[in-house]
C-alpha positions as CSV (number, residue, x, y, z in Angstrom):
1,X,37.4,-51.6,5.4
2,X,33.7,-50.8,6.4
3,X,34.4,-46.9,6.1
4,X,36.5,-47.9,2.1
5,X,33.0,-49.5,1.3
6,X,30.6,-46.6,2.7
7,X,32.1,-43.8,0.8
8,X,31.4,-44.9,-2.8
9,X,28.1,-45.6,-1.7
10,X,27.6,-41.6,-0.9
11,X,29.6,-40.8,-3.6
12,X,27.1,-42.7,-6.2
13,X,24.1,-41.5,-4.1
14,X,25.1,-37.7,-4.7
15,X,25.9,-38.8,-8.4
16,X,22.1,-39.5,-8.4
17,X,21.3,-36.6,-6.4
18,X,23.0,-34.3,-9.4
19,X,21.9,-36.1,-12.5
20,X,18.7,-36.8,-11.6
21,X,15.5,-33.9,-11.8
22,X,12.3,-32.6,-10.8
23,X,10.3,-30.0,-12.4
24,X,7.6,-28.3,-11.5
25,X,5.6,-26.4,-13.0
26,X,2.3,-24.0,-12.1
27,X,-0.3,-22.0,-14.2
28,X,-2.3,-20.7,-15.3
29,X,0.0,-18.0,-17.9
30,X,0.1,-14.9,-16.1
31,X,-2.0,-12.1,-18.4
32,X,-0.5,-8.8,-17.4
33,X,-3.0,-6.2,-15.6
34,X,-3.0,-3.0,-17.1
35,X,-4.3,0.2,-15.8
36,X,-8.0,1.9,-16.6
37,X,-7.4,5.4,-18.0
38,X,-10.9,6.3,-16.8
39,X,-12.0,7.9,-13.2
40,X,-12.5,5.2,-10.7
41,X,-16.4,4.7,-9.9
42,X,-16.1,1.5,-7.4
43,X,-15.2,0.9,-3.5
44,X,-14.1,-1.9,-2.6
45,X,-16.8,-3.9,-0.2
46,X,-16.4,-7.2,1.0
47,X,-14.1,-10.3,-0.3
48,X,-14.7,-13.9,0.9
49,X,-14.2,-17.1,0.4
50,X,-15.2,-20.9,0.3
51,X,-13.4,-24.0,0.0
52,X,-15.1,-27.1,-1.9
53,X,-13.9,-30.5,-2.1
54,X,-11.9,-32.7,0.0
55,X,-9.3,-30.4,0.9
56,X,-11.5,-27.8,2.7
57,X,-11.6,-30.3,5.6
58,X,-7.5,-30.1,5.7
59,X,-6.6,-26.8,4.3
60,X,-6.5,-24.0,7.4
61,X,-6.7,-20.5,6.6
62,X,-7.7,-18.7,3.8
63,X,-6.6,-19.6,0.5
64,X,-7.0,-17.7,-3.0
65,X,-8.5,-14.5,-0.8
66,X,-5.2,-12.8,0.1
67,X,-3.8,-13.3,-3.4
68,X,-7.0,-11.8,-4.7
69,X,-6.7,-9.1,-2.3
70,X,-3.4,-8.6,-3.6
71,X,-3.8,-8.3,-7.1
72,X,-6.4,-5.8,-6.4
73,X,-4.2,-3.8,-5.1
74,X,-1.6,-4.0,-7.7
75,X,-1.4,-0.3,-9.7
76,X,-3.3,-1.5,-12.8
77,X,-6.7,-2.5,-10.6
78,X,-6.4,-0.2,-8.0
79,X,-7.2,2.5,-10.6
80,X,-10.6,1.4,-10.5
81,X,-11.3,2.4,-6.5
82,X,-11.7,5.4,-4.9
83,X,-12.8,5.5,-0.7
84,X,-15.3,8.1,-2.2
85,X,-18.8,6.7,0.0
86,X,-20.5,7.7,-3.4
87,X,-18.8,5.1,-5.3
88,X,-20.5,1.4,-6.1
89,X,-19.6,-1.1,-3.9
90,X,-18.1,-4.2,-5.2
91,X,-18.2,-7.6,-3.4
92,X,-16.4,-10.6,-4.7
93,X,-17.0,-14.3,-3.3
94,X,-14.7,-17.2,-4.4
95,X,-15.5,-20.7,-4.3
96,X,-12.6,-22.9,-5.4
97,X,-12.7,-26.3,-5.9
98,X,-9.7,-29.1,-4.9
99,X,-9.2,-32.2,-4.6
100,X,-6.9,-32.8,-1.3
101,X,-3.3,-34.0,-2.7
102,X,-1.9,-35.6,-0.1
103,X,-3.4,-39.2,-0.6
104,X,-2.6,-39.1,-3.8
105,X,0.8,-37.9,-3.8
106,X,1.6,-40.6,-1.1
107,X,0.3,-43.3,-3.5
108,X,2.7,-41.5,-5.8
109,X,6.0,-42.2,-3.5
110,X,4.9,-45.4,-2.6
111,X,5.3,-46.3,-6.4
112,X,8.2,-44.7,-6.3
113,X,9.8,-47.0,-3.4
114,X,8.3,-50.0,-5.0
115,X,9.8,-49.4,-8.0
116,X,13.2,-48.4,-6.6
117,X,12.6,-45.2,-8.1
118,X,13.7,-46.2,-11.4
119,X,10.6,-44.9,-13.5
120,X,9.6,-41.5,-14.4
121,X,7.0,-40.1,-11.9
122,X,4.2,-37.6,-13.1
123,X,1.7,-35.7,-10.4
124,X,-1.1,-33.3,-11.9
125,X,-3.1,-31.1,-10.2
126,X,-5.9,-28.4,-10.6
127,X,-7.9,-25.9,-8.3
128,X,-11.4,-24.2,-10.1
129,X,-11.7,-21.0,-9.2
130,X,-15.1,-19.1,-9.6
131,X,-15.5,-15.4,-8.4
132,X,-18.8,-14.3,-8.2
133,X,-18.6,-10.3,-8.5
134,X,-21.5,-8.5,-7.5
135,X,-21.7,-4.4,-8.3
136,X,-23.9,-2.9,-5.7
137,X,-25.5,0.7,-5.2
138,X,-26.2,2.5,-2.2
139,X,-29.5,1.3,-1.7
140,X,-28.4,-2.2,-2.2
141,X,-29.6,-3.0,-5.6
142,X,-27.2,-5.1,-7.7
143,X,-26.3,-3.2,-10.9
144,X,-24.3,-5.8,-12.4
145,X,-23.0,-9.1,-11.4
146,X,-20.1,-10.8,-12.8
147,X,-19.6,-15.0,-13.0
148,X,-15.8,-15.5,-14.0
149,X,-13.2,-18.7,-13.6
150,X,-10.5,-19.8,-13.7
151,X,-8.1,-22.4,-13.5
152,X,-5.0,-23.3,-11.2
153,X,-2.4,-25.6,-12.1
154,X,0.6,-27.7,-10.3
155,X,2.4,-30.2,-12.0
156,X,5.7,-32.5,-11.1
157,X,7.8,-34.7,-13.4
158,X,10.2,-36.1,-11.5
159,X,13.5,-38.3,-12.7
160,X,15.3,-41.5,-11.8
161,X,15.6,-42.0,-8.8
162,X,12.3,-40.3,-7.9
163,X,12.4,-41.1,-4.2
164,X,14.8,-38.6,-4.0
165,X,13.8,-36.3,-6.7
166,X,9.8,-35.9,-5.3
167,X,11.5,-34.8,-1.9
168,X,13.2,-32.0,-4.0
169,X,9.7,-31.2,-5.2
170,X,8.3,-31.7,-1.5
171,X,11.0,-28.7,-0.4
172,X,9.7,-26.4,-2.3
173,X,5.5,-27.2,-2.7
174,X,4.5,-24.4,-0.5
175,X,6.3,-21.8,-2.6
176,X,4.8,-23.2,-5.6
177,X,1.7,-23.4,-4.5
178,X,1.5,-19.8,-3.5
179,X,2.9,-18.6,-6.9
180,X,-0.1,-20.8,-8.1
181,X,-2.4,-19.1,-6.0
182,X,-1.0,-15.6,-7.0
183,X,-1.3,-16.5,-10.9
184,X,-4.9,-17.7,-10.7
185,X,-5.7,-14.2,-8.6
186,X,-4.2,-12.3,-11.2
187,X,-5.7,-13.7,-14.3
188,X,-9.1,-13.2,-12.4
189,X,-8.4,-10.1,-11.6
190,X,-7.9,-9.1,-15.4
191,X,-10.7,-10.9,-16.0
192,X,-12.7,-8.6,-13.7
193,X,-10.8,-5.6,-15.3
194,X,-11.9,-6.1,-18.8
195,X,-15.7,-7.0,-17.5
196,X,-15.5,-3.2,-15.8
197,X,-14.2,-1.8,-19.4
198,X,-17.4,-3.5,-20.7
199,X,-19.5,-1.8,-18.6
200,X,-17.9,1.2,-17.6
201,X,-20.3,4.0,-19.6
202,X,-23.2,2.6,-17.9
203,X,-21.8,2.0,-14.3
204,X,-20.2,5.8,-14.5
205,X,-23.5,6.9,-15.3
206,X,-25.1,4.9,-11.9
207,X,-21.9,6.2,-10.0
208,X,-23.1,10.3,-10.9
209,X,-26.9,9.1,-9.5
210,X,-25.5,6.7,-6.6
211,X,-26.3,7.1,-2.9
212,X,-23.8,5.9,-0.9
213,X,-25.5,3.2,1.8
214,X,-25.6,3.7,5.4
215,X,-22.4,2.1,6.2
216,X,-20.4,3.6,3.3
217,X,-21.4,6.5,5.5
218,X,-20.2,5.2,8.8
219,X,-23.7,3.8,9.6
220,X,-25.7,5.5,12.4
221,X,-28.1,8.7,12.6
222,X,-25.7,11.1,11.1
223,X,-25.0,8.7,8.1
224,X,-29.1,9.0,7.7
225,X,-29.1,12.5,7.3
226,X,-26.3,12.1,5.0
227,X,-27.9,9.8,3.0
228,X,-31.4,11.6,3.4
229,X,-29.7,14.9,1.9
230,X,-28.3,13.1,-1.2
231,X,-31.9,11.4,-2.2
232,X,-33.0,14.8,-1.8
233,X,-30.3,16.5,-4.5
234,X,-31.5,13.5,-6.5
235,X,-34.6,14.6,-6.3
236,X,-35.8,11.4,-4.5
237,X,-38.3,13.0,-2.1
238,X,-40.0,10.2,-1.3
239,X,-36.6,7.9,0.2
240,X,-35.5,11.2,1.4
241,X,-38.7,11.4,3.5
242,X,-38.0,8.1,4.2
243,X,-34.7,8.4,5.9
244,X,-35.9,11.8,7.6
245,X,-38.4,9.4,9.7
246,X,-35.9,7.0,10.1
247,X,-33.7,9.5,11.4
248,X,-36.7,10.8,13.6
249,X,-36.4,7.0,15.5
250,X,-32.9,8.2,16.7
251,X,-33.5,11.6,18.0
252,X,-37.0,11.2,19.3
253,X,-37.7,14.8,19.9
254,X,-38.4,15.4,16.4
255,X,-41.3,12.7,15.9
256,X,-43.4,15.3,16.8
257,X,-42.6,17.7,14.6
258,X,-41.9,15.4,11.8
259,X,-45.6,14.9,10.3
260,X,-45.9,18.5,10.0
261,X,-42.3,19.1,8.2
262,X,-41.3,18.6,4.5
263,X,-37.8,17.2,3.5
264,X,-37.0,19.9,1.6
265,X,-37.2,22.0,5.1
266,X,-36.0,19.0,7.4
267,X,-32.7,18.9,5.4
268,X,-32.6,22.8,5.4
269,X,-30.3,23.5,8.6
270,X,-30.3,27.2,8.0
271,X,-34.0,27.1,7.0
272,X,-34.9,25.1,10.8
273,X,-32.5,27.7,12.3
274,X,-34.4,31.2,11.0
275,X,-37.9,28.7,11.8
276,X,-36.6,28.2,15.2
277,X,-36.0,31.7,16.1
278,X,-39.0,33.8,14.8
279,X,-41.0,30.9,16.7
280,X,-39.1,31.5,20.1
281,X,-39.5,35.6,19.5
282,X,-42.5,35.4,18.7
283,X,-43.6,33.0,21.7
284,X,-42.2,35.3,24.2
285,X,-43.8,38.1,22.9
286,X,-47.1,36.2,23.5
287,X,-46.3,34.9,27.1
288,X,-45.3,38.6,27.5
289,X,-49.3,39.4,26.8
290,X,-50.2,36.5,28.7
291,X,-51.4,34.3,26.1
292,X,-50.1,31.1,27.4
293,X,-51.4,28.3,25.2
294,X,-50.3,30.2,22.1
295,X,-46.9,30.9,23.3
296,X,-46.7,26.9,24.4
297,X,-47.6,25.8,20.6
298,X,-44.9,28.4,19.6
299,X,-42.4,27.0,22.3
300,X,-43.5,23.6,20.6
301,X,-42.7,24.6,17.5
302,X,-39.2,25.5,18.1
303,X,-38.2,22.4,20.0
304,X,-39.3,20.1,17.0
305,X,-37.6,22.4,14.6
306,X,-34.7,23.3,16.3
307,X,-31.3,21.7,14.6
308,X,-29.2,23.5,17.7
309,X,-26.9,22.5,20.5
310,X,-27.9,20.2,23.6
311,X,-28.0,23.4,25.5
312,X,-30.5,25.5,23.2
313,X,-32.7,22.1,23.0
314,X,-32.2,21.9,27.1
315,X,-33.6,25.2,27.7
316,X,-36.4,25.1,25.5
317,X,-37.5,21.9,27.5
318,X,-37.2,23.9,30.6
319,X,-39.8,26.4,29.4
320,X,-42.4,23.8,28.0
321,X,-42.3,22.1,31.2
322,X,-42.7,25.7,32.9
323,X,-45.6,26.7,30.6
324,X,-47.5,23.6,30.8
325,X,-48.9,24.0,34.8
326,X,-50.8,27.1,33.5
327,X,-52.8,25.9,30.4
328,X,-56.3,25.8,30.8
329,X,-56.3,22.9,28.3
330,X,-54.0,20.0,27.9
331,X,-52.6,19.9,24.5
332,X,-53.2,16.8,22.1
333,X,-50.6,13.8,22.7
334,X,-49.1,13.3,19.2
335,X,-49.6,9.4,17.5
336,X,-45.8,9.2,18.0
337,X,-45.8,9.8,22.0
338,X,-48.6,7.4,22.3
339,X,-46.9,4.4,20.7
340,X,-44.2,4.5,22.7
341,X,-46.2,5.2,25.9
342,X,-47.8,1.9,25.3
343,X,-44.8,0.6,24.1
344,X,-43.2,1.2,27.5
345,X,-45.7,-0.1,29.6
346,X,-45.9,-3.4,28.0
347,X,-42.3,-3.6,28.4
348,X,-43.0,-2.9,31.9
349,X,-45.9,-5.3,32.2
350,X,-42.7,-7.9,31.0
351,X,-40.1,-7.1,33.4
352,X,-37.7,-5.4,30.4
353,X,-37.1,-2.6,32.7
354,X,-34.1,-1.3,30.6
355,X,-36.3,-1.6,27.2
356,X,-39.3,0.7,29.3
357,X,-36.9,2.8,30.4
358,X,-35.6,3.8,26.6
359,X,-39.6,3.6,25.4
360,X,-40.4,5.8,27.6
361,X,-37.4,8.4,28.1
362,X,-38.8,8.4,23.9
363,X,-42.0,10.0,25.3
364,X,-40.6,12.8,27.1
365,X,-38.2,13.5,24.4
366,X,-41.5,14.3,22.3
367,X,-43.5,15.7,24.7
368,X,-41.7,16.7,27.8
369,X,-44.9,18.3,29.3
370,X,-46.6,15.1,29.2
371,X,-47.1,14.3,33.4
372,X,-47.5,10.6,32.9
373,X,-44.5,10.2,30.6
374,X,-41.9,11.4,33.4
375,X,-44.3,9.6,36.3
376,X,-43.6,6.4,34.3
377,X,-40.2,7.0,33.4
378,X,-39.1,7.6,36.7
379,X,-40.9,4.7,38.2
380,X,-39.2,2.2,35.3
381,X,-35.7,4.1,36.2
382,X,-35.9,2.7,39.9
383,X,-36.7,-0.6,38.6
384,X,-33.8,-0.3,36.1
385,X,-31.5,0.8,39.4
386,X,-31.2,4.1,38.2
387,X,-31.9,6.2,41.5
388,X,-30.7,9.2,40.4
389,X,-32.0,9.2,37.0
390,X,-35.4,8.4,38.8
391,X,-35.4,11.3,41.4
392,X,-35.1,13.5,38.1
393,X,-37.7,12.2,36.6
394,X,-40.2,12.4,39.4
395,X,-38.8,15.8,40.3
396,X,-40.1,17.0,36.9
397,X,-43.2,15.2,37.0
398,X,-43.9,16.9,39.7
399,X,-43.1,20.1,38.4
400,X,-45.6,20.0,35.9
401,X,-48.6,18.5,38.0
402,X,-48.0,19.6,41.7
403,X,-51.5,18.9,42.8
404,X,-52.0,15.8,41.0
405,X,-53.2,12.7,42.7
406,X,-49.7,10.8,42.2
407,X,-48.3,14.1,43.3
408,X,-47.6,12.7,47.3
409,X,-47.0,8.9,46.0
410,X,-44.2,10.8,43.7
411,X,-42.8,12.5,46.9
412,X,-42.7,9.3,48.8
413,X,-41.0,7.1,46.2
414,X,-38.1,10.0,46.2
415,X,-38.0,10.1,49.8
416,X,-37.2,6.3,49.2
417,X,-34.9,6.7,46.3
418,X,-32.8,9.2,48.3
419,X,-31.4,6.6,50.2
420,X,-29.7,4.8,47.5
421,X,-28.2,8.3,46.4
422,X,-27.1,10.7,49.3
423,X,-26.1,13.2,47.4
424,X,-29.1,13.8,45.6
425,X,-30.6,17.6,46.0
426,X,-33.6,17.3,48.3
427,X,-35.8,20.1,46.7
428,X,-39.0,18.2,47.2
C-alpha cells in the first residue's frame, strides 16, 4: 500500500520537474573581433588584475584575466602583436567590480521554500569591468593610455516550482559564468581594437623611432649595448652616451677608457678593433726602443678599447702588470678607480666583505697596475673565504711592487692562506 502511494508522488514530482523552467541568460552581446589589415606595431607586456567589492574576499583565482588573455589571442587581435623588441609595449590592468552572490541568491531559495515554490523567481546580476590600457615606449614613456568598460551580465528566471528549477540553474552557474566572463573579454577587447585603429598613424610612426627597453632586450649588459646602438641610429647621442656609461658599470675595465671615448666609436666594434691593434703595434715597437712609459699608455689604450675575447683582454693585463715595475713615474689613478677604491674600503671598514670584494676586484679591472688595488683585494678575498682567489691577488701585488713595504706582510699572509688551499702553486 505504502509503495501504491509513493509512486504517484515521483511521478507528479518529475511532472514538475519537465513542465517547469529556468533560464538563464548572460551578456553583454558578443561584438565580433575583426582583424587589422595593418602591420602589427605592439608587444604584449604585462596583464593583471584586481577584484573590488565583496566578492574579492571569496572569489580565488584570477577572474576576467584569462578570458582577456584569450581574446587577445583570438586571430583578429593577435594581428596587432609582433615579439619584435622594437615594438610598443602594451600593459592592460582590470579592475572589476561585484557584488558577492551568494547571500543573495540564498535569500532567493529561501523565498522559494517559503513560498512552496509556487511564484516566479527572478536573480540579476552585474560585474563592471574597467581595463586601463597603457601604450608604453622603450624608454618607458606612455604614448597613449586607454580607459574602457564594460559590463557583465547573469540573469535567472526560474518557474513553478522554483526550488527545483534554481538547482537546475545551480548545475550549470559555473559554465555560465565563464561564458560571461569570456563575452565581457571579448567586447573589451574590440573595444581596445577600434581605440588602436584610432590611433594607429601616429603609434606606427612612434613604433619606426621606438627603442626597445632593457628587458624587451632580455635585460642585462648586452641588452645595454643593444639599446645604446639603437639611440645612436636615432641619432640620440646623448642616451646613447648614457647607456655606454651604464654599460661601463658592468664591464669595469672600460671606465677608464670611457671619458676619453665617443659613442659613435664605443658602438663601433670594427672601429675599437683597428684602435686596438695599431695601439698594441705600436706599443711594442716603443718597448722595443725602450721607451717604457710610452709603450704603457699605449698598452693602456688597447685594454680600454679592446671589444676582444677574455683571452686577448687577459694578456694585455699580463703586460701592464709586467710594464708597470719599470716606470720611473706612476701613472695618474683615473676618477673611476678612485671611487671604487674608497668604495671598497668602506665596505671593509663595515664588515660587507663580499660587497669590498666586488668594489675592489672593480679597481683592478680599471687599473690592474694599481699595487694597492690587488693588496686590498686580496686581503678582502681572505676575509670573504676566498683563499685561492686571495693568494692570486697577493701574488700579483707582488709582482708589481716587489720591494714595497707590504711586500714581506704580502708573503706572510700567503704563507698563511696556503694552508687553507694545498694545492696552491707556491711561487713566492
Amino acid at each position: 500500500m505504502r509503495a501504491r502511494q509513493i509512486r504517484p508522488r515521483m511521478v507528479g514530482i518529475a511532472l514538475c520537474l519537465l513542465l517547469s523552467a529556468c533560464i538563464t541568460r548572460v551578456g553583454p552581446k558578443v561584438v565580433p573581433l575583426e582583424p587589422m589589415s595593418n602591420p602589427p606595431i605592439l608587444r604584449m607586456g604585462s596583464l593583471d588584475e584586481t577584484l573590488t567589492g565583496s566578492w574579492a574576499q571569496t572569489f580565488k583565482g584570477d577572474a576576467f584575466k584569462p578570458a582577456m588573455l584569450a581574446a587577445l589571442q583570438e586571430s583578429g587581435p593577435a594581428t596587432l602583436f609582433s615579439s619584435d623588441p622594437s615594438s610598443l609595449t602594451l600593459n592592460i590592468h582590470l579592475t572589476s567590480n561585484h557584488q558577492s552572490d551568494e547571500p543573495r541568491l540564498a535569500a532567493l531559495g529561501l523565498f522559494s521554500i517559503l513560498t512552496l515554490g509556487v511564484i516566479p523567481a527572478y536573480y540579476s546580476s552585474e560585474w563592471k569591468v574597467q581595463c586601463d590600457a597603457a601604450v608604453v615606449s622603450g624608454e618607458g614613456l606612455h604614448v597613449a593610455e586607454y580607459h574602457l568598460s564594460e559590463k557583465g551580465t547573469y540573469r535567472i528566471l526560474a518557474f513553478p516550482p522554483t526550488m527545483f528549477t534554481l538547482l537546475g540553474a545551480g548545475t550549470k552557474r559555473d559554465a555560465d559564468s565563464q561564458r560571461m566572463m569570456e563575452k565581457t573579454a571579448n567586447n573589451l577587447t574590440g573595444k581596445l581594437m577600434r581605440a588602436f585603429a584610432r590611433d594607429y598613424p601616429r603609434l606606427a610612426k612612434l613604433r619606426e623611432s621606438n627603442v626597445p627597453s632593457l628587458s624587451a632586450l632580455g635585460g642585462g649588459p648586452t641588452a645595454l649595448l643593444e639599446r645604446g646602438r639603437a639611440h645612436l641610429e636615432a641619432g640620440r647621442l646623448e642616451k646613447a652616451r648614457a647607456d655606454m656609461m651604464r654599460y661601463g658599470e658592468h664591464e669595469a675595465r672600460l671606465l677608464g677608457a670611457l671619458n676619453s671615448v665617443t659613442a659613435l666609436d664605443f658602438y663601433d666594434t670594427d672601429r675599437r678593433r683597428t684602435v686596438t691593434l695599431n695601439a698594441q703595434l705600436e706599443a711594442e715597437q716603443m718597448e722595443a726602443e725602450d721607451m717604457r712609459l710610452e709603450a704603457f699608455q699605449l698598452y693602456r689604450r688597447a685594454y680600454g678599447w679592446s671589444p676582444g675575447e677574455d683571452s686577448e683582454i687577459a694578456q694585455l693585463r699580463a703586460t701592464l702588470v709586467r710594464i708597470y715595475p719599470a716606470l720611473a713615474n706612476e701613472p695618474k689613478l683615473p676618477e673611476a678607480a678612485r671611487r671604487f677604491f674608497v668604495e671598497g674600503q668602506a665596505l671593509a671598514r663595515a664588515d660587507d666583505f663580499l660587497g669590498a670584494v666586488e668594489a675592489f676586484e672593480k679597481v683592478t679591472a680599471i687599473v690592474p697596475w694599481f699595487p694597492s688595488g690587488h693588496f686590498n683585494l686580496a686581503l678582502v678575498q681572505e676575509r670573504a673565504g676566498r683563499y685561492g682567489s686571495a693568494i692570486a691577488s697577493m701574488q700579483t701585488f707582488l709582482k708589481l711592487a716587489p720591494d714595497s713595504e707590504n711586500a714581506r706582510l704580502g708573503r706572510d699572509r700567503m704563507y698563511e692562506w696556503r694552508s687553507h688551499v694545498p694545492s696552491a702553486p707556491a711561487d713566492y
